[in-house]
Each structure stands twice: as C-alpha cells, then as structure tokens.
N, C-alpha and C positions, 0 to 999 in steps of 0.2 A: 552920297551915302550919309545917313543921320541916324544911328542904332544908337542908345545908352551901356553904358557898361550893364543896366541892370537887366535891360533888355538881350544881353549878350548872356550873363549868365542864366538866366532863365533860358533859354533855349539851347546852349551847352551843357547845362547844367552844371557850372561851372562853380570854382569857389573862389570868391575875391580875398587875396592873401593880403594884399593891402592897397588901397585907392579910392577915389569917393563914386559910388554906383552911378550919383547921377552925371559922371562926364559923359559929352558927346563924342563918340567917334569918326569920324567922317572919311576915311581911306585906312586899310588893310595891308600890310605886308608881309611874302613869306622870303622875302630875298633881301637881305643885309643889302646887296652892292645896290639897291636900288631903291632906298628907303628914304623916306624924306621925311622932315620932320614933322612929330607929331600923327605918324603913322601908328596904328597896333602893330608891331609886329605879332604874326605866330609862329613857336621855334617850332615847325616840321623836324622827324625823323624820317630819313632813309637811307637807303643801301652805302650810298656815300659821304652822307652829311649829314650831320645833327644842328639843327639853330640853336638847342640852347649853348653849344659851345661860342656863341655869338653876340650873349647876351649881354654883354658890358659896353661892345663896341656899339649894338643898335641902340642901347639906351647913351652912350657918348653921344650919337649922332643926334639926339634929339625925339627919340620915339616917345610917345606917351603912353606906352608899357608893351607890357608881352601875354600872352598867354604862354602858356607852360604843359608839359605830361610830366614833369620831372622834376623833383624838389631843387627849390633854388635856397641854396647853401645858409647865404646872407645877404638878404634882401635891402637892410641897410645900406649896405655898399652899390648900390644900383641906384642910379638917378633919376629912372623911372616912376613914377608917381604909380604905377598899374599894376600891378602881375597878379593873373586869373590860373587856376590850378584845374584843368581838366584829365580827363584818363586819357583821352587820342587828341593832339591835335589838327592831324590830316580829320578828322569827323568833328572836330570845330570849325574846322575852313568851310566847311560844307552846311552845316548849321547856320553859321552867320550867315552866310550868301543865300539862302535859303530863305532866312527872316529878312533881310532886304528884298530879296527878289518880291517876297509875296507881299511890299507894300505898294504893287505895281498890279492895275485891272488890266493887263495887253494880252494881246496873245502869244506864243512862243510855241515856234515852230524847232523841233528837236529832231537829227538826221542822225541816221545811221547806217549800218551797213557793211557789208566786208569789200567793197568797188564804190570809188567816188563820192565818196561822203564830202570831202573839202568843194571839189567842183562842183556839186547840186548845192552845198553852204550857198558857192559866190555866185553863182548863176539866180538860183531862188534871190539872193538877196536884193539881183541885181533886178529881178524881175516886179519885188515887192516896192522897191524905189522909184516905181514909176508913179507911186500916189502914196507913199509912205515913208520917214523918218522910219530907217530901220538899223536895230542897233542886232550886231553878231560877231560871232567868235571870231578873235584873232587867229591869224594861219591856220591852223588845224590845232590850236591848245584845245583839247578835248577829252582830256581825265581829269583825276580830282585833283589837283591842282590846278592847271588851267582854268578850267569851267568855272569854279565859285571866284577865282580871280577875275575872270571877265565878269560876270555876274554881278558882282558889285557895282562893276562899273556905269552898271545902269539908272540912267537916269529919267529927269519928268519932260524931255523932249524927245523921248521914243515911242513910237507907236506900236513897234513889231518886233519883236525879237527872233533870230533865228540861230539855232547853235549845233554846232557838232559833236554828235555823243559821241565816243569810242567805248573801246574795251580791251584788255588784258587780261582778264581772270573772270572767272563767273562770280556775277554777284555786282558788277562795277557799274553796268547800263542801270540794275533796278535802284542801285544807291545816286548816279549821278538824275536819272530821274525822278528821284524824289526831292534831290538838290532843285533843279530848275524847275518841276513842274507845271513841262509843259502839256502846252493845248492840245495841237497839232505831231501826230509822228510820222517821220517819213522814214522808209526802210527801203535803201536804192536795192538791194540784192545781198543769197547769203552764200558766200563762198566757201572756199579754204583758206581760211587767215586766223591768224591768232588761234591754231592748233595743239600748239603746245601744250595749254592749259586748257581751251575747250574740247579737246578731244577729238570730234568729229563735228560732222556738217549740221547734226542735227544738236549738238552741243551748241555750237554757231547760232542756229535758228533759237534756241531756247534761251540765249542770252541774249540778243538784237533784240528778240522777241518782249523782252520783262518792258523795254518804253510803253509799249500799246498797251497794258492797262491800266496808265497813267493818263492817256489822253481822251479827248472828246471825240478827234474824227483822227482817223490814216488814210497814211496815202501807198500803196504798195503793189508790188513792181507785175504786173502780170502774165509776165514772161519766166519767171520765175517758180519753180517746180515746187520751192519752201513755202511760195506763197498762202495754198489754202491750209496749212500748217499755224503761218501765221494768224491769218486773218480769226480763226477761232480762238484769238486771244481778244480782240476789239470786240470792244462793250457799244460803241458806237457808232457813224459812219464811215463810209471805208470807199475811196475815191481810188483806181487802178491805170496804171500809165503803162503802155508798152506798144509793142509792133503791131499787137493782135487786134482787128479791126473791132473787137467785143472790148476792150479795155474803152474805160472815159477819156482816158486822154492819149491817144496815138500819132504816130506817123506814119506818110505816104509817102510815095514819090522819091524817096531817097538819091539825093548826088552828091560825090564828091568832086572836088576842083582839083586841078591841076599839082596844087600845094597841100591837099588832105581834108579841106575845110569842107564842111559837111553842109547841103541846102536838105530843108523837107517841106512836106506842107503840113501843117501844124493841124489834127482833127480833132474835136471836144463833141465828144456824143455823136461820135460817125461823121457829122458837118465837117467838112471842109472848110477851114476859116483861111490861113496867110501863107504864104512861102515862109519860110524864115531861113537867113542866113548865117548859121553860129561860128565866132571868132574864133574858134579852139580847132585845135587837129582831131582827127578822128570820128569815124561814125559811129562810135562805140559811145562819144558825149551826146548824141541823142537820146537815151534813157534819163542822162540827166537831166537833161534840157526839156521831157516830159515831166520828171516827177517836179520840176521846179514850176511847169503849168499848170500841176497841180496844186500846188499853193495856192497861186494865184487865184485861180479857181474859187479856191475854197474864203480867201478873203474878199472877193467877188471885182478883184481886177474884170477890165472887158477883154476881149479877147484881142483887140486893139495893145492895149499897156502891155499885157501878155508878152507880143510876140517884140514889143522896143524892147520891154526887160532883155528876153531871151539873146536880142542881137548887139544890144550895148554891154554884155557881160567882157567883164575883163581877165581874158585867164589868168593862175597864181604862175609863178616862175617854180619851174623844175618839175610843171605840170605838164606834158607833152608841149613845152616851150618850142618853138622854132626858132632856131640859133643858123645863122649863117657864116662861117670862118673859112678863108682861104678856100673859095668855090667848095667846102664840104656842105654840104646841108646836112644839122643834127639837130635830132631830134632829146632835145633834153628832158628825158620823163624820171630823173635821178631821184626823186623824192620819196618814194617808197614802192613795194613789189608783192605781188603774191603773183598765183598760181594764175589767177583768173585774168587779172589788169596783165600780168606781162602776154597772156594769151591775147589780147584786145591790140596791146601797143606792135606783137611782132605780126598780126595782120594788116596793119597800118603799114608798116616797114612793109610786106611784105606788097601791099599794094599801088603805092605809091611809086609818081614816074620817076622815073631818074636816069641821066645819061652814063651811068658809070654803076659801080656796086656796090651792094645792099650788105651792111656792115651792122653787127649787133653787137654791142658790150652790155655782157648782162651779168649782175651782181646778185649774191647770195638773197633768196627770200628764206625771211630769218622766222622762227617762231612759230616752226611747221611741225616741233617737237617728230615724235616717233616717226612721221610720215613723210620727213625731208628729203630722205634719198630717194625715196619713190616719186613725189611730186618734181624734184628737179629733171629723176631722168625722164620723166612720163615729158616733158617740157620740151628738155631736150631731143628726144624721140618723135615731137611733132611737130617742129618747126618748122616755118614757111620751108620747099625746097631752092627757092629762089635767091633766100640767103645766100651771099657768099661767102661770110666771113665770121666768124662766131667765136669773139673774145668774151671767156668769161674770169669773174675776178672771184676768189675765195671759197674756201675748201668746199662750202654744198654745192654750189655753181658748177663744181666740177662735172658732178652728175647728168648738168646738163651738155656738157661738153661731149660725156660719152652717147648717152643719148643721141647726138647730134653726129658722131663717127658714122662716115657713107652719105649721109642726109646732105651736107654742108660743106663745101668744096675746101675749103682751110678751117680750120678749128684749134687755138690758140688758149691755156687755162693760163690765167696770171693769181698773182696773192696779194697781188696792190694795184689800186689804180694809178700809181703813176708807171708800172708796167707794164697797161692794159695800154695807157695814154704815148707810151715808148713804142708797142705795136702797133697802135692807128698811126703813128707817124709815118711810122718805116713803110705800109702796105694801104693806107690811102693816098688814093689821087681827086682831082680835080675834078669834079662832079658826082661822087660817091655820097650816098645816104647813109647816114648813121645813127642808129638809137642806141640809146645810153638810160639802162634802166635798172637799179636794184634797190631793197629794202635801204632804210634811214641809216640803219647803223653801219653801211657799208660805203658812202658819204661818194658815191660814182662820181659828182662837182666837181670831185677835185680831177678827174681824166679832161674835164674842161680846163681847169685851172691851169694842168698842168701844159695840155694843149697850147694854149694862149700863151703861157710866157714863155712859150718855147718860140715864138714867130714875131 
C-alpha cells in the first residue's frame, strides 16, 4: 500500500487536524492488539467497542496517527504526528481500500450468495491457481470491515482477485461493491438467510442482487428459480452453471463414494470434457465446483487447469470437515446454518453408509427474524427418516426438535453444547455418523471440544 495522507483526505473527504499531507502511508489498522508500528490506525465504532477510546495506547505503540468521527480532546498530548477528522470512520475504511484497490488494472471476481459463498471463494480460487497468482479473502472476512482490510492488502504480484461479499442489512452488497469493484459477479443461490433484516426471499434476491450492476460479466446459478429475477439486473454477459443440460456449465453422471465425496463429468456447452474428482463431502459442492468453472471460463483457463483446479481444492475446517474419533465418523459442518445448507448437509447424513446410527446435532440458525419458528419447525418436520437421533442445541433449534417428534426415533433439546457433547457420549457407539451443524454464533466446535478432552 502507498496512499499520501493527502490522497486519503481527498477521498474521505477528510480534515487533517494536524500532520504533514504529504506522508506516505503504507498499512491500515482497525485493531489496537494488532497494530504495528507506523500503522494508520482507524478508531471504528460499534456495538461493543469504540477505537477512539484506544487512542493513546495506538499512538504509545508507535502508529503514525488515526483517523477519528469524534473530537479528540487534546491532541497535544498524543504522539501521533496524524489525526484526520472524518464524519464515519467504518465509510473511511472503505474509501481508502477503494482508492488503493483501484490503483490495480486485474480483475476481481466478487461471490455471493445465501449457500456456499466461502467454498466456491476456495474452490474458484483454487481453480484460478492453476495459471494465476491469485490473491482472496481471508476465511470468510466478508463485510465492511473484513473486505477493505484485505483489500489493502493487495499487492503488484497479483493477478486475480477473488472475494467474498456478504450481507446483514440491505444496502451492505451495493456499498461493499462499490468498495472492491469488481469485474466478475458470481451469485452461488438465493435462500433463506439473513431474514431478519431482509425480510423475505425476494428481499434476499434484491440485495445479492445490487453486485451485478457493478460488473462486466455474471455468472449465476440456473437451477435457481431467483435466477431470471436476477439476471435482469446485468448490463453484460451472463455465463449459467447448474444440473440442467441448457446451463453453460453442467454436470453428469453424478457419484458418490463410499465416504460422501462426490465424482462427475465436468460439461462446458453440452461437450463432455473430464471426470472430476472433488475433495469435499457432499453432492450439494457440485454447484460450487460449476460456478467456480465458471470463472475459469470466463478468464479463459482450458478445460484441462479447470478440472486440476477443481480437484486440488483444499476444503476450510468446520466446512463439512471429516473428523474421525473413537470409531465415530463426524461430520463437522459447525460453521454456520440456514434453512437451505442444513437441508443439503442432513441429506448427506442421511445418505451416507454407515454401520451403526445416524446422529444429528443441529444448532439454532440465527437471523431468520419473524420466520424462525416456522423455518426450524418446517426443518424439523422434514428430516431425513432414517435419522436416529436428533440432538438440538438452543432455544429456536427447539422447533426443530418438535418438528422432528414421531419422524426420529430419539429426540433430545439441549442449551449448550457441552450438553449436546454429554448426550453424544452417553448414546453413541462405535461406527455411528454424526453431523454437527449450527449458525456461528452458536459455536457447535465446542461439542467437538468437548468430546476430545473427554477421551
């Protein structure tokens, strides 16, 4: 990174309260514990923490200043050489990353979606790596904070960029893409998620939806019913992945192995090109493993790189992980939950061999506002029948539990995971499958955790 202070306030529109315009900046901070010296800090507000209450200690440490929303008292007293006086600092984060981003000619490919956004991330990225230096979002950091923190981090040995949009409130996709603007949009599918604030599915559609007419070409899912919804938002070309032999990029032939991992044959304009073998559980990662052909595609991989990408990707941890403990086979998909993805992971559960029983611990999906007791029990009402055992953790989860009363031979509600992790102990045995899957903030990890130090 190489911005001028004066370059900074020109694009915050910012006021320099005291420091010389023309220093260079070259790394961004919004986290005191992590700041090294010589950093801008910017003091973010939120719900739990204010930075400028921080501001003596980052300038102790060495920072060469801050920006600010908030009058700083006595600026004498600060060792800071810098402090810039804006109205928002969360919309300076996003500014500056914005003015660096755009002194880069690449392209930047930007995911979204209410299923899969992180594993079509690592998969595309894996796939773009076969003939490209490609630089993309950490884990799934993908709102406004995240996103202009990576974003900075971009440098003059990248070729490609790939990132993860999200969203929490309408308005957040059309700001974070105005932040990155990118080239390329891809839209895995639109669900039921992040309901709370969007409302409804078409609420969903209409805020995934604000990337695409940011970019030059899309790539979107055509299995997907939001689809021709979407697509009358793109201004330009518009590439389609899915099962349906009319989509540009499909699949055939579909099999699972023994273990859950999915083969297919990989087709680009009806042709028949490769088998391809994906390292990840689940038939459900074949959508992702098209729309990430579709990059490739679109950056003019052959169909060759294409399908190494697709089978050298490395899955994330808490991603339908395969975890093996004391002859249990578990399925660790703890990372996060809606309506759609736990429907995906309990047919997995539900398909998969196994010599012994089919065990689910499923945790609250959070942020389903007005529609969460109907979503959980609509969930719980459908579940595989072949379940046998249906531990749920925390008070909406419950719904699914009633749901699931007659459907599912034992049915157990906890309020904690390590209550959940107390009944996997007592009622599994020795060859038993288990998935283990709820929303972030319900942190299921720790039923492994707790598992583990108990053996």
């Amino acid at each position: 990174m190489h911005l001028t202070i004066a370059e900074i306030l020109q694009v915050t529109q910012g006021k320099l309260i005291q420091g010389n315009p023309n220093t260079v900046i070259t790394h961004v901070s919004t986290d005191s514990r992590t700041l090294k010296k010589d950093d801008l800090f910017i003091a973010l507000v939120g719900e739990k923490f204010d930075g400028h209450n921080f501001l003596d200690g980052v300038c102790q440490q060495g920072a060469i200043g801050a920006v600010v929303s908030k009058p700083v008292t006595d600026v004498s007293q600060l060792t800071s050489p810098i402090i810039i006086q804006v109205s928002d600092t969360l919309v300076a984060l996003g500014d500056i990353a914005n003015c660096h981003r755009r002194k880069f000619d690449l392209p930047i490919v930007a995911i979204t979606g209410s299923n899969g956004k992180t594993t079509t991330k690592d998969i595309t990225s894996s796939v773009l790596a076969q003939r490209f230096s490609v630089f993309k979002s950490e884990k799934s950091y993908n709102n406004q904070i995240g996103i202009p923190t990576r974003l900075m981090q971009l440098g003059e040995g990248d070729e490609v960029a790939v990132l993860e949009i999200g969203t929490s409130w309408p308005g957040e996709i059309e700001r974070l893409s105005q932040i990155t603007a990118p080239t390329l949009g891809v839209i895995t599918n639109i669900g039921p998620a992040h309901l709370e604030l969007l409302g409804s599915i078409e609420g969903v559609a209409e805020e995934k939806g604000a990337l695409l007419t940011h970019v030059e070409h899309a790539i979107l899912n055509a299995d997907d019913p939001m689809t021709s919804t979407l697509a009358a938002r793109v201004c330009g070309q518009i590439t389609t992945f899915g099962w349906q032999d009319e989509a540009d990029v499909s699949a055939a032939d579909v099999e699972v192995d023994n273990i859950g991992k999915p083969t297919f044959t990989l087709k680009i304009g009806g042709d028949e090109i490769d088998r391809v073998h994906l390292p990840c559980l689940g038939k459900h990662n074949i959508h992702n493993a098209l729309a990430a052909a579709g990059v490739g595609l679109w950056v003019g991989l052959t169909p060759t790189e294409i399908c190494t990408g697709l089978e050298r990707f490395q899955p994330a941890d808490m991603r339908m992980q395969p975890i093996v403990h004391n002859d249990l086979r578990i399925i660790n998909d703890a990372y996060n939950s809606n309506p759609e993805s736990l429907k995906s992971a309990l047919i997995f559960l539900s398909d998969i061999e196994t010599t012994g029983k089919r065990i689910a611990i499923l945790g609250d999906m959070l942020e389903l506002g007005e529609h969460s007791h109907a979503l959980h029990l609509k969930t719980g009402q459908a579940i595989p029948t072949n379940i046998n055992l249906l531990i749920t953790v925390g008070p909406h989860s419950s719904a699914i539990a009633d749901g699931a009363e007659g459907i599912v031979e034992s049915v157990i509600s906890c309020d904690t995971p390590k209550q959940a992790a107390q009944q996997l102990t007592k009622y599994a045995q020795p060859g038993d499958a288990v998935l283990i899957k709820g929303s972030r903030g319900i942190k299921l990890e720790q039923v492994l955790e707790e598992l583990m130090a108990d053996t």
